[in-house]
N, C-alpha and C positions, 0 to 999 in steps of 0.2 A: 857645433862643429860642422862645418861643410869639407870638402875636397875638390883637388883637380888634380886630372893626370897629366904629367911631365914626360915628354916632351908633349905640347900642346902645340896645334899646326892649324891654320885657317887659310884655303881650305882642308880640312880632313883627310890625308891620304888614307881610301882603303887597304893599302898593305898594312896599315900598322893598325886594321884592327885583331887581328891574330898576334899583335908584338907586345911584351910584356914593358907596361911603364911604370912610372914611380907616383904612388898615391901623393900627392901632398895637401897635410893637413891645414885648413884657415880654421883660428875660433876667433870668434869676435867679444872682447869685453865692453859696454858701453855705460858709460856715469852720464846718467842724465840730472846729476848735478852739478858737476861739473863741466857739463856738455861735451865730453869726452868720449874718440872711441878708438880702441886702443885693437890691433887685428895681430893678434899672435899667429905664425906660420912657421910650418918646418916638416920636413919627411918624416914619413910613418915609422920613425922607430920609438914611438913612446906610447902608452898604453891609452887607451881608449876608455878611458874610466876616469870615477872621483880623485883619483891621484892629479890625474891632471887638471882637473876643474879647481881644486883647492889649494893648486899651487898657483895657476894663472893670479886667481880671486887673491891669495897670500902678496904676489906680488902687489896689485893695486892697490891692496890696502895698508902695506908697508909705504907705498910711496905717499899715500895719502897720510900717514900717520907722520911720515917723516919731515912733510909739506906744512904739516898742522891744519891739513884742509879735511881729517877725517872724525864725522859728527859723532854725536854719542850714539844714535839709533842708524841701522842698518838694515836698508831693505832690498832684499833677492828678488826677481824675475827670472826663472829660470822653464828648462823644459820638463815636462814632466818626465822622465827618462830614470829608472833604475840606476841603470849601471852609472851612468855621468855625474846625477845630481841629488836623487831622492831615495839614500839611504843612509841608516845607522852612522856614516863616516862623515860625511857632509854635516850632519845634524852634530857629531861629536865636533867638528872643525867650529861650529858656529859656538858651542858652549866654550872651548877653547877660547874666542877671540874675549868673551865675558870674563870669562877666568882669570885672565892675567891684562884684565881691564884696558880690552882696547877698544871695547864698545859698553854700552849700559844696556843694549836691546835690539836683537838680529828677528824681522822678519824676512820668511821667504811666502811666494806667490808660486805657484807651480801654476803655467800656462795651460788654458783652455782650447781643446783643438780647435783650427782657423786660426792661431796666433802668428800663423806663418807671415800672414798678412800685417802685421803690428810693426812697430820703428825699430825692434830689438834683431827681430832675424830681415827687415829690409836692408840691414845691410848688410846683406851678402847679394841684392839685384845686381850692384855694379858690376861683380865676377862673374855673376849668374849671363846676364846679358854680352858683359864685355868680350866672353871669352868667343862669340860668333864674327868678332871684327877683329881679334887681337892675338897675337903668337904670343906663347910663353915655352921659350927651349928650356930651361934648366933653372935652379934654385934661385940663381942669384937676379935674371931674368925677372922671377918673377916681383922682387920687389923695388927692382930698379927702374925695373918698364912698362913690366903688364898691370900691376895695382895703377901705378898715378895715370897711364891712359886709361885706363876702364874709367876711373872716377874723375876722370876730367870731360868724360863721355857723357857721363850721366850725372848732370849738373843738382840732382836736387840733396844729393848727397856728397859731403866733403871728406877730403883725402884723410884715412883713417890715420894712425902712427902705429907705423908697422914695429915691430918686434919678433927675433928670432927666437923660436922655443931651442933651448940650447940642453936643459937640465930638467928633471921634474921629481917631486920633492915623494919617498916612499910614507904617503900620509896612514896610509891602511893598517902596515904593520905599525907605525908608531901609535896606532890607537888601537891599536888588536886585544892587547892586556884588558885595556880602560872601559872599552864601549860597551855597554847589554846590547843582549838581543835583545831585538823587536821586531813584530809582526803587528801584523792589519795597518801597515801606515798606507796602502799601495793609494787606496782613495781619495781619504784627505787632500787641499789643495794647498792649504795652509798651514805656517806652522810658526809658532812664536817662542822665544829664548831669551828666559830673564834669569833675575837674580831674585832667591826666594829663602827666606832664613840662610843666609848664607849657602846655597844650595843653588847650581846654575839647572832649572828645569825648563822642561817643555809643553808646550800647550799647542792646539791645534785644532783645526774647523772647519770643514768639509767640504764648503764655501769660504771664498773671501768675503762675500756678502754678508755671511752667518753674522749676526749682533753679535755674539757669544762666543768666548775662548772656550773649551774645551780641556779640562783635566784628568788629575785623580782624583776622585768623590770633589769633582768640581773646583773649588778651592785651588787645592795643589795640581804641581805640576807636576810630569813627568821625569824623574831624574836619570839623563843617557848616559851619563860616564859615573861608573862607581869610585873612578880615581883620576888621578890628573897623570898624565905623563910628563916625566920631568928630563929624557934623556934629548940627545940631541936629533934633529933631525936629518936622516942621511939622504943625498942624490941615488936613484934609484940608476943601473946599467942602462943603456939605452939599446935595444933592438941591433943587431946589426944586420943590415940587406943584405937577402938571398943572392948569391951570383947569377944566378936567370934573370931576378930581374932586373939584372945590367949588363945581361950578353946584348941585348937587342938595342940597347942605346946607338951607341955607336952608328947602325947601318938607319937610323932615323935622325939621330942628329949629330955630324960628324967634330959638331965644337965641345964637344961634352963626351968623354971617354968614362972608364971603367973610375980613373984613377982621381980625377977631378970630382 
């Protein structure tokens, strides 16, 4: 996930660093099998956690399933982050995708610090960089003007396919019943998700490097959900913005009012 504040002005007026603006959120998804990359954006009303990492990842792999472009093994790069990606929900989402057979085998890699530098989060330089040559006043701004000039700026990267997060799927409660606890996963960097006596378990290695998976008395795997949930899955409320921080738009940027 990265961010920028809206209204965004180059140069910088010093008044408006005491003015309250509108976070907005960029996540980047990228199939480097597809050689795909897909840049989800939207204002900060939707939570900042595995809800929303597992429904971005839900949609892609809905598309890909729907495409017939999606393989039977699955492999994660993600960050290594608690709250986002590396807990009990995420791990329960991945046994899910096995369960009702839309993969045969989910790895995930939790990145080693310096990975900032790697093809996964470079793409966020073009915004990174862009935004010292480039305005962005308001939402729609930014993916009508400010995304395809940044990435037409910085040619070694191509124009992502932007998408509006509109919705985001409440995954937590729907596996709150289902998922065990678990502890001491914080270290581990890896983690693997098969199908085992009819049983969808977990294995894991502290390294990617490690030769060796990782079980129960070796052998077996780890089994995270003691049951399947079978109810539907509902759109979670979305945030609604504080009135402060939309008094100060207006006297920063006068095309963009309270109402718009």
């Amino acid at each position: 996930m990265n961010a920028i504040k809206l209204p965004w002005q180059v140069p910088f007026p010093k008044s408006w660093i005491t003015k309250n603006r509108l976070r907005y959120e960029v996540i980047s998804v990228v199939d480097f099998n597809q050689y795909t990359h897909i840049m989800h954006h939207g204002l900060n009303v939707f939570p900042h956690d595995s809800d929303t990492t597992m429904t971005l990842l839900y949609f892609k792999l809905r598309e890909l399933r729907i495409s017939r472009k999606l393989g039977l093994k699955l492999q994660l790069h993600m960050d290594n982050c608690y709250r986002e990606n590396k807990n009990r929900y995420m791990f329960a989402f991945c046994c899910m995708l096995i369960y009702h057979n839309w993969i045969e085998e989910v790895n995930i890699f939790f990145l080693l610090p310096g990975h900032t530098h790697a093809k996964v989060d470079a793409t966020f330089v073009p915004i990174g960089k862009g935004k010292w040559t480039n305005n962005c006043h308001s939402p729609p701004a930014f993916s009508q003007q400010f995304v395809p000039n940044v990435y037409k700026q910085y040619h070694k990267s191509q124009i992502p396919t932007l998408k509006e997060i509109t919705y985001v799927y409440q995954w937590k409660n729907w596996f709150s019943d289902s998922v065990r606890k678990i502890q001491n996963h914080g270290k581990p960097r890896a983690f693997r998700f098969i199908r085992q006596n009819n049983k969808i378990v977990m294995f894991y290695k502290n390294s990617c490097l490690d030769p060796k998976w990782i079980g129960f008395y070796e052998e077996n795997g780890f089994q995270i959900l003691q049951s399947y949930p079978d109810s539907c899955l509902i759109p979670m409320k979305l945030v609604v913005l504080d009135k402060k921080d939309l008094d100060d738009i207006p006297s920063m940027y006068n095309f963009m009012d309270t109402q718009n």
